[in-house]
C-alpha positions as CSV (number, residue, x, y, z in Angstrom):
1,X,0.0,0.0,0.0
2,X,3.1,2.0,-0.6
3,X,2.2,5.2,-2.1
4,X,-1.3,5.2,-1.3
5,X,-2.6,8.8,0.7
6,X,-4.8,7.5,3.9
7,X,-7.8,8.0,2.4
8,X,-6.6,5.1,-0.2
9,X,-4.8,2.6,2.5
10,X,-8.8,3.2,4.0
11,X,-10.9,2.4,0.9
12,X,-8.7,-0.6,0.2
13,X,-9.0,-1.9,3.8
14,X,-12.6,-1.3,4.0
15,X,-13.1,-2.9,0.7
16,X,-11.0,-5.9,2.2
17,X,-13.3,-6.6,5.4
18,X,-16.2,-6.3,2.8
19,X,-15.3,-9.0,0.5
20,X,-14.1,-11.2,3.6
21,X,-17.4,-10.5,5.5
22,X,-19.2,-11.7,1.8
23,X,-17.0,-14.8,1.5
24,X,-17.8,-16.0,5.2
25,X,-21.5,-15.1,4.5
26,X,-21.2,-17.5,1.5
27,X,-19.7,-20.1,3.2
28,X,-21.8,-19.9,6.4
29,X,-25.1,-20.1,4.7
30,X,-23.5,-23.1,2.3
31,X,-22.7,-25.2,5.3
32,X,-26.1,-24.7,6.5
33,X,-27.5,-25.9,3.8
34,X,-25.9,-29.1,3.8
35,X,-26.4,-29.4,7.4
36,X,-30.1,-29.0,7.2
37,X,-32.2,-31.4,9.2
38,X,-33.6,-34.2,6.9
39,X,-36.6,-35.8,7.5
40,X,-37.6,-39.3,8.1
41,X,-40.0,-41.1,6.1
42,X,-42.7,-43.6,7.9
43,X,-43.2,-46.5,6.7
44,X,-47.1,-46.1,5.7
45,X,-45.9,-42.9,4.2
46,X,-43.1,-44.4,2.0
47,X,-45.2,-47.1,0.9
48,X,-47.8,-44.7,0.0
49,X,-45.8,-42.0,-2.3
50,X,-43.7,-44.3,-4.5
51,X,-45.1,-42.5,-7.6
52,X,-43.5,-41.6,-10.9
53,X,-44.5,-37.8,-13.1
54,X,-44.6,-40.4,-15.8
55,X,-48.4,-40.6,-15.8
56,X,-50.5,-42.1,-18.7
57,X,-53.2,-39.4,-20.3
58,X,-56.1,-42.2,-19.5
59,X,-55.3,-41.6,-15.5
60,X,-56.1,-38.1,-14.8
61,X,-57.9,-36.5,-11.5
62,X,-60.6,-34.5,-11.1
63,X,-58.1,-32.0,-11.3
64,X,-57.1,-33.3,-14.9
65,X,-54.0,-33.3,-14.4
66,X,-52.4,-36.7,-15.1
67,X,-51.9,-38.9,-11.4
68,X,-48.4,-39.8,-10.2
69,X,-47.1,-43.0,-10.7
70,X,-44.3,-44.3,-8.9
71,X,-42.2,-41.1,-7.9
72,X,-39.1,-41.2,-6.1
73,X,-39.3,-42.5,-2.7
74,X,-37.8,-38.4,-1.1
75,X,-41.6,-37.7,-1.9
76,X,-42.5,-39.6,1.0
77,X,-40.1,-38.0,3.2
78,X,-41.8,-34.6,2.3
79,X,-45.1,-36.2,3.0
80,X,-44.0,-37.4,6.2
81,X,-42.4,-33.9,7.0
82,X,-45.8,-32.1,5.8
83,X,-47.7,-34.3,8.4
84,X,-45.7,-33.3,11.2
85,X,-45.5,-30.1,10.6
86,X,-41.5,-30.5,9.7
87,X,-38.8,-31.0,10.4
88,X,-38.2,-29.3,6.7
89,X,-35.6,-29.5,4.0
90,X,-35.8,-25.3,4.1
91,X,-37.6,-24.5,7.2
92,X,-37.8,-20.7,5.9
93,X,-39.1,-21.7,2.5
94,X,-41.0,-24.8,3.1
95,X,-44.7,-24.1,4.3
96,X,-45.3,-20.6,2.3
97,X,-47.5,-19.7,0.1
98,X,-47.2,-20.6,-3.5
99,X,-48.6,-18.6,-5.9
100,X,-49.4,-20.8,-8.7
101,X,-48.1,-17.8,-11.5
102,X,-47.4,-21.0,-14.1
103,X,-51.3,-21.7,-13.9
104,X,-51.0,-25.2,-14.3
105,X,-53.0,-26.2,-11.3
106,X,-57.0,-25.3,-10.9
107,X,-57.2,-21.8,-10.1
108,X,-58.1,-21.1,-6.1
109,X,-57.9,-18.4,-3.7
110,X,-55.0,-16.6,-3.0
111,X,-52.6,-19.0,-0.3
112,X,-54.6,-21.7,-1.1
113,X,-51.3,-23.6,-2.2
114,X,-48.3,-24.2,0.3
115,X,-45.3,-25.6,-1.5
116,X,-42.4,-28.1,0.2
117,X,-38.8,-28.7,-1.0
118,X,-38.4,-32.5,-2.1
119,X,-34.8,-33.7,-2.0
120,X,-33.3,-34.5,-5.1
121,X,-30.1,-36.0,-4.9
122,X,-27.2,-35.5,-6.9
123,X,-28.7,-32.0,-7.9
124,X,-27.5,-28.9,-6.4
125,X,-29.6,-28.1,-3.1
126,X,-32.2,-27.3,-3.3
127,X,-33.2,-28.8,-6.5
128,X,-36.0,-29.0,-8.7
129,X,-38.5,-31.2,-6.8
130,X,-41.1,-29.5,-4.9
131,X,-44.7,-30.6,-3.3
132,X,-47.4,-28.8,-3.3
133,X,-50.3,-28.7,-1.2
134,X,-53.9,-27.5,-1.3
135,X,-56.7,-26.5,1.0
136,X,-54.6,-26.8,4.3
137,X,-56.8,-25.1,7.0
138,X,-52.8,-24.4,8.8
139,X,-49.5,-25.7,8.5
140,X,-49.0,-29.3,9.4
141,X,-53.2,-30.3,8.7
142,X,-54.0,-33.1,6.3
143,X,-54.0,-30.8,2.9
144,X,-57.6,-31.6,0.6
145,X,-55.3,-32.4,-2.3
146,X,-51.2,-32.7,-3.2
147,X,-49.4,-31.8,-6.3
148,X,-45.8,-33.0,-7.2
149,X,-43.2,-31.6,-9.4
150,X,-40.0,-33.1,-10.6
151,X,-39.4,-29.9,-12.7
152,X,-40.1,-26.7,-10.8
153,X,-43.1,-25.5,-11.8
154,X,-43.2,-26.9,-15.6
155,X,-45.2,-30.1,-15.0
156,X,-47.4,-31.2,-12.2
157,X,-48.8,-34.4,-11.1
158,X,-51.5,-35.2,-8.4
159,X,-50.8,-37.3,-5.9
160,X,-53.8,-40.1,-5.1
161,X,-54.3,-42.5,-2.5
162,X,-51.7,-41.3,0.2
C-alpha cells in the first residue's frame, strides 16, 4: 500500500473486510445448507408416495392433471415432513405460500397452495422437486389435495391414494 494517501490505505481496507465479511456469508449459509435437518419417512408414508411424473393421459384426477405414478421414494419424506409439521428441508421456505403464477393447477384463492422442498439428490440443493399442497386449513393439517413436481413449476402431477 506504498504510495497510497490514507484516504486510499482506507478504501482498500474497507473494501478488504467487505469482500471477507461476503465470503464468510457464503460459506456460512453453504454449510447450512448441507447441514439442514432431513426428515424421516414412515413407513405407511413411503409405501404410499412411491409414484413416478410419468403418468399415462387415460389416469387423470378430477383436477385433470395426469396422477403420479411411482415417484421417487424423497416424496415420502416430504409427505411425512408435511404431516408433522417438519422438520423441513428449508424451514424458511418450506410451508409458504405458492402462488401458482405458471397456472398449471386449478385456479383457487390466493394462499390456497403451500409448496415443500423434495430432495433430489445429486442436484444442487435445493433442487427441482417441490410438493405442493392445497386446501390446508394451517401448517401441518392433512392438505384436501397434493401436487408434485420433478421440474419446478413446468409439470405437475397429483398425488392419489396417500
Amino acid at each position: 500500500m506504498k504510495g497510497l494517501t490514507p484516504r486510499g490505505r482506507t478504501l482498500v481496507t474497507v473494501g478488504a473486510v467487505l469482500v471477507l465479511l461476503f465470503a464468510l456469508t457464503q460459506l456460512l449459509q453453504n454449510r447450512q445448507a448441507d447441514t439442514t435437518v432431513r426428515p424421516q419417512a414412515t413407513a405407511s408414508a413411503t409405501a404410499s408416495a412411491r409414484m413416478t411424473t410419468t403418468a399415462s393421459a387415460s389416469t387423470t384426477t378430477t383436477s385433470g392433471l395426469p396422477s403420479c405414478t411411482g415417484s421417487p421414494p424423497e416424496v415420502a419424506d416430504a409427505v411425512a415432513a408435511v404431516r408433522a409439521n417438519g422438520p423441513y428441508l428449508r424451514p424458511r421456505d418450506d410451508g409458504g405460500v405458492f402462488g401458482n403464477r405458471e397456472r398449471l393447477l386449478p385456479q383457487r384463492r390466493s394462499g390456497y397452495y403451500r409448496e415443500y422442498t423434495v430432495e433430489a439428490p445429486g442436484e444442487r440443493f435445493p433442487g427441482p422437486r417441490r410438493l405442493i399442497t392445497g386446501g390446508q386449513s394451517r401448517l401441518g393439517a392433512e392438505p384436501e389435495v397434493w401436487y408434485y413436481t420433478a421440474d419446478h413449476y413446468e409439470s405437475f402431477c397429483e398425488l392419489v391414494g396417500l
